[in-house]
C-alpha positions in Angstrom: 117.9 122.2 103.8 117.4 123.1 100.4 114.4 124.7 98.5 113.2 124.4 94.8 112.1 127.9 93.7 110.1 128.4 97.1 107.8 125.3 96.6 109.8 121.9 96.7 111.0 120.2 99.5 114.6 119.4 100.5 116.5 116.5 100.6 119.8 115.3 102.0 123.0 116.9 100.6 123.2 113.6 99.3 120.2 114.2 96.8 120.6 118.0 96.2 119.6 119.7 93.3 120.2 123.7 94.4 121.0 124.4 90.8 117.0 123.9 89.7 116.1 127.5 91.8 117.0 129.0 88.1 114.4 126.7 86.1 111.2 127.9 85.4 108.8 124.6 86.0 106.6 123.7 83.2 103.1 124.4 82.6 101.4 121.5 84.4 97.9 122.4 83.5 97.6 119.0 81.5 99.7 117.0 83.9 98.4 117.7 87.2 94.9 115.0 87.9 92.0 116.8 88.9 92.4 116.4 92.6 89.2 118.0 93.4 87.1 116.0 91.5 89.0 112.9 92.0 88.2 113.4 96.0 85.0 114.6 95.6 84.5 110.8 93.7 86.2 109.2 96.5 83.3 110.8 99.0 80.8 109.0 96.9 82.9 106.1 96.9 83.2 105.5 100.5 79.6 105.9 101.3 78.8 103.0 98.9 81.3 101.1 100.3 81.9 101.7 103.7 84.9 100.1 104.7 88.6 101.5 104.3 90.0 101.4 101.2 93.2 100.4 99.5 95.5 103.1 97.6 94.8 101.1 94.4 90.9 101.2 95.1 91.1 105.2 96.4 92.6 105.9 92.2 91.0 103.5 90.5 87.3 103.8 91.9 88.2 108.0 91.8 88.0 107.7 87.9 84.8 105.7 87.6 82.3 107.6 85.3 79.5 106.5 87.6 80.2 105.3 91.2 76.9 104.4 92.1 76.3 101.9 88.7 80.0 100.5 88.8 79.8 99.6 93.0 75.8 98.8 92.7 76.3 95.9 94.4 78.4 97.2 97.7 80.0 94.1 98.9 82.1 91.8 96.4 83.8 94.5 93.8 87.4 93.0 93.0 87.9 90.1 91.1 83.7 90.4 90.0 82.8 94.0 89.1 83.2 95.5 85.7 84.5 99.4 85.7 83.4 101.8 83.4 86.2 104.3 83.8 87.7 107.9 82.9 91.3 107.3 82.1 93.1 111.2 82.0 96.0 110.1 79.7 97.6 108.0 76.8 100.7 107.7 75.4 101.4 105.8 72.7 105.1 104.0 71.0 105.6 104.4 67.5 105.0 100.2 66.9 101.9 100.4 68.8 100.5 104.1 67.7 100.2 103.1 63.9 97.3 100.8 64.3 96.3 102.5 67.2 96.0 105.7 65.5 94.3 103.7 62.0 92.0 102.6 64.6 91.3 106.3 65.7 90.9 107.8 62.3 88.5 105.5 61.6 86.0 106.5 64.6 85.7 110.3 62.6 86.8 112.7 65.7 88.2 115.7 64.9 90.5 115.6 68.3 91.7 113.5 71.1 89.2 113.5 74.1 92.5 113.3 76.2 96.0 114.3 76.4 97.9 112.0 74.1 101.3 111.1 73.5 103.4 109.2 71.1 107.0 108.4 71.3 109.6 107.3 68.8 111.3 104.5 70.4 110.4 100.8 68.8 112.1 101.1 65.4 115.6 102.4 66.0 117.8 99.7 65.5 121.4 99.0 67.9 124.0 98.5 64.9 127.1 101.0 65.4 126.2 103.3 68.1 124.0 106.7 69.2 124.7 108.9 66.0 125.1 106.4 63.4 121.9 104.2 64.2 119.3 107.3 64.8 120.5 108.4 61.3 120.0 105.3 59.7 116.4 105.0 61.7 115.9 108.0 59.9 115.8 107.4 56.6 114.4 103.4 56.7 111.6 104.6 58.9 110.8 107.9 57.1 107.8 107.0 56.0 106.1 105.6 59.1 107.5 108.9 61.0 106.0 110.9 58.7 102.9 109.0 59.3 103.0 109.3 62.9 103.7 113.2 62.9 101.2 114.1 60.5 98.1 112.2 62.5 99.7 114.1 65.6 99.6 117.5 63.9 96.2 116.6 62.9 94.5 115.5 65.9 96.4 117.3 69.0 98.8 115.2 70.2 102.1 115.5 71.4 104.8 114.0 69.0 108.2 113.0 70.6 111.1 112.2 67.5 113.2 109.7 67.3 115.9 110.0 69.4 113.9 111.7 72.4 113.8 108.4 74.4 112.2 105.4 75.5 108.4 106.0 76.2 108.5 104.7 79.6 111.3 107.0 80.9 109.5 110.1 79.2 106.3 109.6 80.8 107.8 109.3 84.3 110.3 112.5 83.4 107.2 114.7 81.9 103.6 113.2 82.3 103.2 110.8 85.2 101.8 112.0 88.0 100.3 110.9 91.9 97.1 109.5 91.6 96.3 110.1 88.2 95.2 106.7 85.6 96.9 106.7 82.6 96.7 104.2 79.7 100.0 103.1 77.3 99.9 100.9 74.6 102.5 98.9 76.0 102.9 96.5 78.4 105.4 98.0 80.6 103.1 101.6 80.9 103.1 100.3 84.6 106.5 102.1 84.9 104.9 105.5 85.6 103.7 103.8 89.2 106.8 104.6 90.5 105.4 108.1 90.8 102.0 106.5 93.0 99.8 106.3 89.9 98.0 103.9 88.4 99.3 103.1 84.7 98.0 100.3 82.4 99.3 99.0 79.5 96.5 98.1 77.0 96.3 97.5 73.4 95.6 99.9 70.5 91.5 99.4 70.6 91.4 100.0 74.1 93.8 103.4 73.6 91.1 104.4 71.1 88.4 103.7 74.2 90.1 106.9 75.8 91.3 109.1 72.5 87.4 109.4 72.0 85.8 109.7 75.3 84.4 106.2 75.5 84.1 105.0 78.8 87.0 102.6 79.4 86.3 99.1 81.1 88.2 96.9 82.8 87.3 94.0 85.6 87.7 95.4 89.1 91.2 94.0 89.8 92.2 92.4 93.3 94.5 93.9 95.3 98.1 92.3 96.4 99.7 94.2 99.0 103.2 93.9 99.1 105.2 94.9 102.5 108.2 95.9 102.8 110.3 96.8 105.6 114.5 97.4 106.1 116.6 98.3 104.0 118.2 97.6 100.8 122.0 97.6 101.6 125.4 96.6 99.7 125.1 95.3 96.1 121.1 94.8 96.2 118.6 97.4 94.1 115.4 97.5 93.7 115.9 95.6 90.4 116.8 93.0 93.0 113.6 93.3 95.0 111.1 92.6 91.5 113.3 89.9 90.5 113.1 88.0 93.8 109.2 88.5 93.6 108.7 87.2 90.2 110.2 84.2 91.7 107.8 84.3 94.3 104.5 84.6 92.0 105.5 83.4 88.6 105.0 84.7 85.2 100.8 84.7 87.2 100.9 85.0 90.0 99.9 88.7 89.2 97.3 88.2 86.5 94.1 90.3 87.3 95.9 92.1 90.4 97.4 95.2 90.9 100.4 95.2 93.1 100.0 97.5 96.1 103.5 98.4 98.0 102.9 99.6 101.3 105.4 99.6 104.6 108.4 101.7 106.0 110.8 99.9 103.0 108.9 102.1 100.5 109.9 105.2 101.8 113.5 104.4 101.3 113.5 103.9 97.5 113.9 106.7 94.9 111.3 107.3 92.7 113.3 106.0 89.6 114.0 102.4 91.9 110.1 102.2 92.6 109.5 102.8 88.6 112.1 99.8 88.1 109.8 98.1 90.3 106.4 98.9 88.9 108.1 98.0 85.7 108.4 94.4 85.9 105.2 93.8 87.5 104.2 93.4 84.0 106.7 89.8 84.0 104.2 88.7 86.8 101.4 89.8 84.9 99.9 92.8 87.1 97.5 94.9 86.2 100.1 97.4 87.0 102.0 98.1 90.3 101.3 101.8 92.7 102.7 103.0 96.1 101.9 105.8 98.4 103.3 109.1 97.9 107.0 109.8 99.1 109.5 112.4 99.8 111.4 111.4 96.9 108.5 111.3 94.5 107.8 114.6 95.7 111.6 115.8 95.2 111.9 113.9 91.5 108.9 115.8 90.6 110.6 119.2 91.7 113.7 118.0 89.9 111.8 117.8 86.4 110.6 121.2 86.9 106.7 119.8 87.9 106.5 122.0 91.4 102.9 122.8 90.9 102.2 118.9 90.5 104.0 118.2 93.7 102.4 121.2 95.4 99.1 119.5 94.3 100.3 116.2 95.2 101.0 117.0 98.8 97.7 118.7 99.2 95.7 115.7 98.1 98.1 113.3 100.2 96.7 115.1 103.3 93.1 114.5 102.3 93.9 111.0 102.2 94.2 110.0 98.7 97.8 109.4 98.2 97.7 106.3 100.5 95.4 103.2 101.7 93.7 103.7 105.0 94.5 102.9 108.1 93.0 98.8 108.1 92.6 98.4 104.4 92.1 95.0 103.9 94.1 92.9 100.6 93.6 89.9 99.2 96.8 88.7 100.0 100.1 90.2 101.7 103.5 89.2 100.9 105.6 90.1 103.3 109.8 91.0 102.3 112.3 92.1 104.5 114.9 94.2 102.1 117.4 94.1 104.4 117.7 90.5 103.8 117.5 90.7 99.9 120.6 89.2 97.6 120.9 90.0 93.9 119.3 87.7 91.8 119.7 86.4 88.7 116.4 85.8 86.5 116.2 83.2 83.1 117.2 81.8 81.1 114.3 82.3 78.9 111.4 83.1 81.1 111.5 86.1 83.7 110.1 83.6 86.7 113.0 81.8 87.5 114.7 83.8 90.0 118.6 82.1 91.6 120.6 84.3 94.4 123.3 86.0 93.0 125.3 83.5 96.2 123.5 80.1 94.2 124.1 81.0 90.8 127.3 79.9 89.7 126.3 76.5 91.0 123.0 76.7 89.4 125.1 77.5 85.7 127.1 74.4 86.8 124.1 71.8 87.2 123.2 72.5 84.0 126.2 72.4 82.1 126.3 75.9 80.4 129.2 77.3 79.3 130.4 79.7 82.3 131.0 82.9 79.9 129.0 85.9 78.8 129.1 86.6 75.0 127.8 90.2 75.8 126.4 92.8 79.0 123.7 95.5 78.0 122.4 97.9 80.4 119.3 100.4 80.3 116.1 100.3 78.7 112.9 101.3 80.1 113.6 99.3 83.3 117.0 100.4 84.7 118.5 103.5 82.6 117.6 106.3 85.8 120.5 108.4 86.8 120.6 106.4 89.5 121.5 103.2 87.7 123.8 105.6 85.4 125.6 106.7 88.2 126.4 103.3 90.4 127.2 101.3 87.3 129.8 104.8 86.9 131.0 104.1 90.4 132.1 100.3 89.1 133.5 101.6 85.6 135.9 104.1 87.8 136.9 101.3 90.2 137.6 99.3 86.9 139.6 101.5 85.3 142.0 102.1 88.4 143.0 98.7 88.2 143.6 99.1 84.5 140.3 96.6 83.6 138.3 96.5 80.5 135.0 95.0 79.7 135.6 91.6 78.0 132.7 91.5 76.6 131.0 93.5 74.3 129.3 96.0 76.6 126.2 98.3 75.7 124.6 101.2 77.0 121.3 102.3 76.6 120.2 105.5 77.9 116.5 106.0 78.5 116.0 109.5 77.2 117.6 112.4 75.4 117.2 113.8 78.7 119.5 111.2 80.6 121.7 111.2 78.0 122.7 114.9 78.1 122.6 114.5 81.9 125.1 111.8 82.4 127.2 113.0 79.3 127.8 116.4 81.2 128.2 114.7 84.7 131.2 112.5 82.7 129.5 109.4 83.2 129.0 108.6 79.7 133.1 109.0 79.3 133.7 106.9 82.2 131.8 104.1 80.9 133.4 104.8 77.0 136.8 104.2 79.0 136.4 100.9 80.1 134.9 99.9 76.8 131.1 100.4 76.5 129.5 101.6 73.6 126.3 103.9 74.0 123.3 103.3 71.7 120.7 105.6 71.3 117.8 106.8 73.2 115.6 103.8 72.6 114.2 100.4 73.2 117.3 98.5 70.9 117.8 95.2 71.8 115.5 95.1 74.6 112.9 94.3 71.7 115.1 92.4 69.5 116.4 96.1 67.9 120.0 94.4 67.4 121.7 93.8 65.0 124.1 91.0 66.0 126.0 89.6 64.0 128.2 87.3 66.5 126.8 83.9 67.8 124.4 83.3 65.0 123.3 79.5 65.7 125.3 79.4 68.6 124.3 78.4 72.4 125.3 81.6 74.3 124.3 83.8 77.6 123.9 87.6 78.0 123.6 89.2 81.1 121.2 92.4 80.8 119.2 94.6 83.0 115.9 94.4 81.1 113.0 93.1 81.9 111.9 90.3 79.6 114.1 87.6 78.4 111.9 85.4 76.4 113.6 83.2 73.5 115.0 84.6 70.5 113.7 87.9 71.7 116.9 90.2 71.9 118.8 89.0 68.9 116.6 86.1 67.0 118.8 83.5 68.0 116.6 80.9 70.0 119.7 79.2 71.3 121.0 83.6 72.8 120.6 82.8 77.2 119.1 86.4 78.6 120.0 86.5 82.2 118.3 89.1 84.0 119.9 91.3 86.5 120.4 94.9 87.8 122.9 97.4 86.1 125.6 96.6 88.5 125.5 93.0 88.4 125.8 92.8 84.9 128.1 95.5 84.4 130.5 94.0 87.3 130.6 90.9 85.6 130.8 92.5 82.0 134.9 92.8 83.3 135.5 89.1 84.9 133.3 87.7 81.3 131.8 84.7 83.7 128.4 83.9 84.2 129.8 82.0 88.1 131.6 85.6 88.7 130.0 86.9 92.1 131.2 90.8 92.4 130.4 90.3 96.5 132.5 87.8 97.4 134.9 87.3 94.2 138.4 88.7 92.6 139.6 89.2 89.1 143.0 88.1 88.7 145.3 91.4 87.2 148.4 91.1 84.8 150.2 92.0 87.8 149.5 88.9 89.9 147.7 90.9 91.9 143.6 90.4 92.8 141.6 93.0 92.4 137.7 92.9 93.8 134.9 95.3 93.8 133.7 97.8 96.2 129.8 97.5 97.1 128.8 100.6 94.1 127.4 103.8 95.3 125.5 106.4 93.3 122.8 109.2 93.0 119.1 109.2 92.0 118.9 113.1 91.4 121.5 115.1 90.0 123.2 117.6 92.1 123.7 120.2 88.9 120.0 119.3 87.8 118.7 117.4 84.6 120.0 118.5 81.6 117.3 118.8 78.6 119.5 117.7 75.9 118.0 118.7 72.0 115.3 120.3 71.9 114.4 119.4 68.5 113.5 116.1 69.8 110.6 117.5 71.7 107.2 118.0 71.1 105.6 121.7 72.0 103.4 121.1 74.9 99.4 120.7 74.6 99.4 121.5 70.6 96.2 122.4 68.9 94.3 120.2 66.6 95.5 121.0 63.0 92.0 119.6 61.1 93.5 120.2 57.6 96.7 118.2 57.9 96.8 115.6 55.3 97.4 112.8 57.2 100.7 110.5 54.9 100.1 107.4 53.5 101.5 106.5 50.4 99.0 104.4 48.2 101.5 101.6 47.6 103.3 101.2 50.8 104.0 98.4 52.0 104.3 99.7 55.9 101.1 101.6 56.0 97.7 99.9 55.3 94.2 101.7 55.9 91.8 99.4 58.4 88.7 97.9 56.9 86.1 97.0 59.7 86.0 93.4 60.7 82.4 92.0 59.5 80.1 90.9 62.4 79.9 86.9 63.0 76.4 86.7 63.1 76.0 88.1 59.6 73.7 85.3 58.1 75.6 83.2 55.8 75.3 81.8 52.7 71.5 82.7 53.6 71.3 80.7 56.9 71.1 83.1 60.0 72.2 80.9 63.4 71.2 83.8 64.9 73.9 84.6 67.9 75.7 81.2 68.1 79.2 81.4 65.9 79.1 79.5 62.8 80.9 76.3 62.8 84.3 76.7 63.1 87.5 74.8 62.3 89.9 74.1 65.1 93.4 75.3 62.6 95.7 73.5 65.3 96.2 73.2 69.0 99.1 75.1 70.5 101.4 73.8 73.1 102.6 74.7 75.9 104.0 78.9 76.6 102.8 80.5 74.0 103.4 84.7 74.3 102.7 87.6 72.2 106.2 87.3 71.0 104.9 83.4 69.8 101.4 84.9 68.1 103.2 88.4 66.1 106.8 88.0 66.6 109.0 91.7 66.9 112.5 92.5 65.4 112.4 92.5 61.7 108.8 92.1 61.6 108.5 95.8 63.8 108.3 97.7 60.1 104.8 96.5 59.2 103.1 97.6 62.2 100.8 100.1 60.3 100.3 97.1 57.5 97.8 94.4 58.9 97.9 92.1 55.6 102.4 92.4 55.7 102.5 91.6 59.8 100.3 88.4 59.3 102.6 86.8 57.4 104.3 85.9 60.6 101.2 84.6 63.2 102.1 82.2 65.0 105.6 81.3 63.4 107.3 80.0 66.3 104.4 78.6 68.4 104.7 74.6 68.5 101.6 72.4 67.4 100.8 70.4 70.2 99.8 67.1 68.1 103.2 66.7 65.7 105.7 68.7 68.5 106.8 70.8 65.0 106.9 74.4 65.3 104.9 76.6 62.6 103.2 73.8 61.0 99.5 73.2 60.4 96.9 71.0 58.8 94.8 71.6 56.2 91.6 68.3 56.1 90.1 69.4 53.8 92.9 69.0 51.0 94.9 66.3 53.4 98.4 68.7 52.9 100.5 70.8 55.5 102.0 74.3 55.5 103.2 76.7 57.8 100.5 78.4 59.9 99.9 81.5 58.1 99.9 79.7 55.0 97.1 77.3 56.2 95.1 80.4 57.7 95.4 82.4 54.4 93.8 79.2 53.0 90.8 79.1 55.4 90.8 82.8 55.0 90.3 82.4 51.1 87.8 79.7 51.7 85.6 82.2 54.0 86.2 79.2 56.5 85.9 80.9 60.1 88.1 78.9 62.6 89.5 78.7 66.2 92.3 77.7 68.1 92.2 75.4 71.2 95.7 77.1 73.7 97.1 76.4 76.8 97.9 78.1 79.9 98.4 82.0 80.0 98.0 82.4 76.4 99.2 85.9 75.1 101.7 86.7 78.0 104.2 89.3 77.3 103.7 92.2 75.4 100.4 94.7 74.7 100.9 94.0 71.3 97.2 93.9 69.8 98.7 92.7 66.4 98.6 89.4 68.5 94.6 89.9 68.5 94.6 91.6 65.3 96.0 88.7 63.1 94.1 85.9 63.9 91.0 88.0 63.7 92.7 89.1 59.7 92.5 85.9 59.0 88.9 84.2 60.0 89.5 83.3 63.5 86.0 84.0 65.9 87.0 82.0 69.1 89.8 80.9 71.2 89.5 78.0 73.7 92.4 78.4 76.6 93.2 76.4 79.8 93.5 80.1 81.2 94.3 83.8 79.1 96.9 86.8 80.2 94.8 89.7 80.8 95.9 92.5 78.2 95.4 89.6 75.5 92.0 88.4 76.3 91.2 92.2 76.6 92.5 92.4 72.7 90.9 89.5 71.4 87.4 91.0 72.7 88.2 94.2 70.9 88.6 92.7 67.5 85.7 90.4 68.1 87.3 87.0 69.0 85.4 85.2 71.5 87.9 83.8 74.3 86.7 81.1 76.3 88.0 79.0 79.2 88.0 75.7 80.0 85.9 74.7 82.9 88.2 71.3 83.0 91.5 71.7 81.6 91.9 68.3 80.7 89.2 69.3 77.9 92.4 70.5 75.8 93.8 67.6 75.1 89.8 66.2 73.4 89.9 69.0 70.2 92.5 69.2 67.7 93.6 70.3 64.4 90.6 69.3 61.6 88.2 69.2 64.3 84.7 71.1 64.3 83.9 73.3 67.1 80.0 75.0 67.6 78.4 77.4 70.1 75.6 76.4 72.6 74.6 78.8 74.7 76.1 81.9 73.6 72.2 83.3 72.8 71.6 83.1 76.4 74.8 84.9 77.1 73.8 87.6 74.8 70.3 88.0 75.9 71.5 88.0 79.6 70.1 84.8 80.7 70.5 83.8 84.6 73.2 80.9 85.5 73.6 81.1 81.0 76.8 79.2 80.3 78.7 78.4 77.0 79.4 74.8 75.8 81.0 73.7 72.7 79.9 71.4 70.4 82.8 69.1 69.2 82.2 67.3 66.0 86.2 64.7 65.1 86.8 63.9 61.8 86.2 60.7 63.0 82.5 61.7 62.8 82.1 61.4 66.9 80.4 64.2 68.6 80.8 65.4 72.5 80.0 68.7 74.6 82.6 70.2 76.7 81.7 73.6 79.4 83.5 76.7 79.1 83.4 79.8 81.0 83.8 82.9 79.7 84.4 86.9 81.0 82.8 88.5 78.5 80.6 91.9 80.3 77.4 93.1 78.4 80.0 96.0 76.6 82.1 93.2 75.6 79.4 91.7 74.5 78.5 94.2 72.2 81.7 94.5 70.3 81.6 90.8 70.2 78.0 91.0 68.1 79.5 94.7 66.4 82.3 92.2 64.8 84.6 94.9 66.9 84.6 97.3 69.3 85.6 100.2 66.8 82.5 99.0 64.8 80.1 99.5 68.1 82.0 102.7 69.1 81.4 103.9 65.6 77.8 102.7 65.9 77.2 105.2 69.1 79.0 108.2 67.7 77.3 108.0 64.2 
């Protein structure tokens, strides 16, 4: 067996790493969670509730500012309590951090409250390749860089370049850690779980909860466990294994859960497959995903030079934290058996809709698709480990002996500088460059619609890519661009046979020879046997940096990517010298919105990415490419009171200049997708105080009760269909709310244009905190209120 500098466990010769003895490990002073304390918590914890305790309860209920207010009432916590919690972390991508960090400024701190992070990822665009596009990133992004660097300098916080990597992969190599809670603002932040943590994407507002020290609150999720037991075998990953359960639980299924994985099939994943995992489990909607700590979370810790965390780690693990107890109870088990898992094949257009690799072809066939892939991309956040580098390597080399090429255009994206340098050195990176791929830089690309493509404009078309959300017009802008889902080696198999119907198991590519030539199951390595390779150095931040208080933070006065934050004005301001005291003003219903409508629908990405940091520029595209549900047309809107139409912006600028507050009546799982708070933020912008959904995603009702927009549910669904555009919409009730009246309830006035008049129930999740941002106009404006 094999030893890391006296401290780290071995592993199989398989896994080795000898070559680490030489590395110093890192100061993990800011890293490693407060074990202590954290148990000392859980004490407190388990004599209010007395009964065993899940490994998502044991973290989450650890961090609670005060157990004994938070668990008052003992019995019913999940799904009904509201936590007031302590995150230790955030980290921050440069999209999200500029509104994040306008948000921050604007609370008056002189430093973060906790260790912070931001990461240049978002705005690299895929165009040529590695060099070319980080160059080019350079100089159109200066000024937002500049931006983000000069707030970091200024308030402590660690600032990773451009080119450093994909936030996700950067937290899990440097920052993630067993048992700690951690917020991102992003929705795939649940990556770090692969390392037994719990790690929640949120939006900017609530980032700025933890930057100053605020408590943090968020409704006590349930808990679905997930058991597994065999053995992933052959062609099938653990990309294979979230796939297969997003089919299970829908797009839903995991909305206000966290996703527990528990059983002997955990302990045979690496650390990088279980983060792969944890990743998606934002496509189901999850809270986030954990497991208990393993041997190979333990030896990937080692391997990034973190001993003194994993030293720390195992000595909590046998105190009991690092796992659920012994007859922990869930709210519901979903049993899998990996040893009977396929590949699977998610999309088109929604991450749900899960085929067998075995039922696929036939599935392309029923519905008359072309069977050809216009391009293959692998990496991103989800699958760009060594481990994925490596097995898709093991393919490539197979490829090349029979004298194959990609037919396709075929991309590469590494997750971190890190990675890069890693497989580079290992000769991975030239293996893949020999059958044809071309490797982008260290970012997010065309997983966000970073792309520039300049093939199948217009055109019907399907890509095969191992990310992790395939939602239309995402990757490319081309509504018509297929994204099937997939692990690394299924698209990079077919990437050579250029058929969707290819199956890499069972199926043979004809040669020029005459001769067939068919795949070998891949095999590969989740730790480098020569150790991780740093890469530039210049890309990295130094470690725990010192507030600088008389940085000049850059904004240009007449940029038109930066834009200072003015505070949202409270509702109940009395207008036009009639209070209605805490009921909304009447509002205009500006249209109703059919059917899936994401964050990607509310503040589209892709071009739109360069006015994060400019809230009047970004608003020019809310809503654009959500459908109004009485005309079927997409980005149109009514304006009654001068009987014209326009797009949706337009008409919201117009209520916006006519200081005409207004709401939108949504359907199911409104705001699913990404963190993005500009989805929150540009409604609010432009006059919009309350949102009426058949049902909310949970990181996007959380924004819209940040910026002060009421969202409320429908008691009946059927209600919907009763309000539309031109309609009049009032409070009754919300007084009650406020003032904490028993069994209180909201209704809603609805006056048509027709003159008719009718009440419709609503329920609502709105805690007494939420309550007062709600009556602040924001909660910035009440954090402000309490530091001030």
């Amino acid at each position: 067996m094999l030893r890391h500098a006296g401290k780290c466990r071995g592993r199989s010769l398989r896994r080795a790493f000898a070559s680490h003895a030489a590395r110093v490990d890192k100061d993990c002073s800011s890293i490693a969670p407060p074990y202590p304390i954290l148990l000392k918590k859980l004490q407190q914890v388990r004599k209010i509730l007395n009964r065993p305790l899940t490994l998502a309860e044991k973290i989450l209920y650890s961090h609670l500012i005060n157990p004994e207010r938070s668990l008052a009432n003992g019995g019913k916590i999940r799904g009904e309590a509201y936590l007031q919690l302590q995150p230790q972390r955030v980290a921050m991508q440069d999209a999200s951090a500029q509104m994040a960090l306008l948000q921050f400024m604007s609370a008056g701190l002189e430093r973060c409250a906790v260790p912070t992070s931001i990461h240049c990822d978002h705005l690299i665009q895929a165009v040529e390749g590695a060099e070319a596009d980080l160059e080019r990133s350079l100089v159109t992004n200066q000024e937002v860089f500049d931006f983000l660097q000069s707030a970091a300098q200024k308030y402590g916080i660690e600032f990773w370049r451009p080119g450093s990597g994909i936030i996700h992969q950067i937290v899990l190599e440097n920052y993630a850690a067993p048992g700690m809670l951690m917020l991102g603002t992003d929705s795939h932040t649940p990556n770090a779980g692969g390392l037994g943590l719990l790690a929640i994407g949120v939006g900017g507002a609530d980032a700025v909860d933890a930057m100053t020290g605020t408590p943090w609150e968020l409704k006590a999720p349930q808990v679905l466990g997930v058991h597994l037991t065999g053995q992933l075998s052959g062609w099938a990953t653990p990309k294979d294994l979230i796939l297969h359960l997003a089919g299970k639980l829908t797009v839903r299924g995991g909305t206000g859960r966290i996703l527990e994985y528990f059983g002997p099939g955990v302990l045979n994943q690496s650390c990088t497959g279980l983060a792969t995992i944890a990743n998606m489990g934002a496509e189901v909607g999850a809270t986030t995903s954990t497991f208990p700590f393993t041997p190979s979370m333990d030896a990937y810790l080692c391997a990034t030079h973190r001993g003194p965390v994993a030293q720390a780690a195992r000595e909590a693990a046998a105190q009991g934290y690092l796992s659920a107890d012994e007859g922990a109870e869930y709210d519901e088990v979903i049993e899998i058996n990996l040893s009977e898992l396929e590949p699977t094949i998610n999309g088109p257009f929604t991450p749900d809709l899960a085929t067998p690799l075995s039922k696929f072809g036939s599935f392309v066939e029923s519905r008359g698709w072309k069977d050809e892939i216009s391009a293959a991309l692998i990496g991103s956040c989800t699958n760009s480990s060594y481990e994925d580098m490596t097995r898709v390597a093991d393919l490539a080399r197979q490829a090349k002996a029979a004298g194959l090429k990609a037919t396709v255009p075929f991309l590469c994206t590494p997750g971190s500088e890190q990675i890069r340098a890693t497989i580079e050195r290992d000769n991975v990176t030239s293996t893949l460059e020999n059958v044809g791929a071309t490797v982008l830089a260290n970012a997010c690309g065309p997983c966000i619609g970073q792309w520039k493509r300049e093939d199948k404009k217009g055109e019907e078309n399907a890509i095969l890519t191992s990310f992790n959300r395939n939602f239309k017009s995402r990757n490319d802008g081309n509504g018509l661009t297929m994204n099937f889902l997939a692990s690394p080696t299924i698209v990079t198999a077919m990437a050579f046979s250029g058929k969707l119907s290819f199956n890499p198991m069972t199926d043979s590519i004809d040669l020029p020879s005459g001769l067939k030539f068919k795949f070998s199951p891949p095999s590969g390595q989740d730790l480098p046997s020569a150790g991780f390779v740093g890469g530039n150095p210049a890309y990295y931040p130094a470690p725990v940096p010192e507030p600088q208080p008389d940085v000049t933070i850059l904004i240009k006065k007449d940029s038109q990517r930066l834009e200072l934050l003015d505070p949202f004005p409270s509702p109940f301001a009395p207008s036009s010298g009639i209070s209605q005291g805490l009921e909304l003003p009447p509002l205009a219903v500006l249209l109703r919105v059919r059917g899936k409508c994401t964050t990607d629908h509310i503040s589209a990405a892709g071009p739109w990415l360069k006015y994060k940091g400019h809230l009047t520029n970004i608003s020019e595209n809310l809503l654009i490419t959500a459908v109004n549900d009485e005309g079927g047309e997409m980005n149109v809107a009514s304006d009654w009171d001068t009987n014209t139409t326009g797009t949706i912006p337009e008409v919201a600028k117009r209520f916006k200049s006519r200081q005409q507050p207004w709401a939108l009546i949504v359907d199911d799982n409104y705001g699913e997708g990404s963190a993005r708070e500009h989805a929150a933020l540009q409604p609010r912008f432009y006059g919009c105080a309350m949102i009426l959904a058949r049902s909310f995603a949970r990181i996007h009702e959380t924004n819209l009760k940040k910026q002060g927009v009421l969202p409320l549910w429908f008691a009946d669904k059927a209600d919907y269909a009763k309000i539309g555009s031109g309609d009049t919409v009032e409070t009754l009730g919300l007084t009650d709310v406020f003032n904490r009246v028993p069994g209180s309830e909201v209704k809603i006035r609805v006056t048509k244009r027709s003159g008719e008049t009718f009440e419709i129930s609503t329920k609502h999740t709105m805690s007494e905190d939420q309550l007062n941002w709600l009556r602040a106009g924001s909660a910035l404006n009440h954090i402000r209120s309490q530091k001030h």
